[in-house]
C-alpha angles and dihedrals in degrees: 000000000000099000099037118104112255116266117252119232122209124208096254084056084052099049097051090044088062096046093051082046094053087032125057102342086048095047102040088064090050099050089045088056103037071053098059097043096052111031128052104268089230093063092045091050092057094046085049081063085076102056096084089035089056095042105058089038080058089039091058097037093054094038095042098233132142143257117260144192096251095046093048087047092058088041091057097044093054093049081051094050090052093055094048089041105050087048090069109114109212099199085061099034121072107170091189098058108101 
């Protein structure tokens, strides 16, 4: 990539580059923080466990694909994550204590 010429971007590229921007990238901030502010962290960074789990349920379902192992494994291993992470008892629990 260094010695390659820099790539050219049209106004249509542009265009699209700012929606995704104001759209779902946008968005997806906002909601994150409208998120922190209102809801206990603890219970937003268990439900931020699902995003890759939805999106690669969305990914094979528009792609067609199939379930894998491995794919079921990892799906597995995250919903084990959000029920250990949402046990955790946060009066009892100081994570920063040595």
């Amino acid at each position: 990539m260094v010695f390659e010429p820099p790539a050219t971007i049209d106004s249509v590229q542009w265009l699209w580059l700012v929606l995704m921007g104001l759209g779902p990238l946008g968005g997806s901030f906002y909601l994150w923080d409208y998120a922190l502010k209102h809801a206990p962290a603890q219970r937003v960074g268990t439900i931020a466990f699902f995003t890759p789990l939805i999106s690669t349920i969305l990914l094979l379902a528009v792609t067609g694909q199939r379930l894998t192992l491995t794919l079921g494994l990892s799906a597995a291993l995250i919903l084990l994550a959000a029920v250990f992470g949402s046990r955790v008892n946060n009066k009892n629990h100081d994570i920063w204590r040595v």
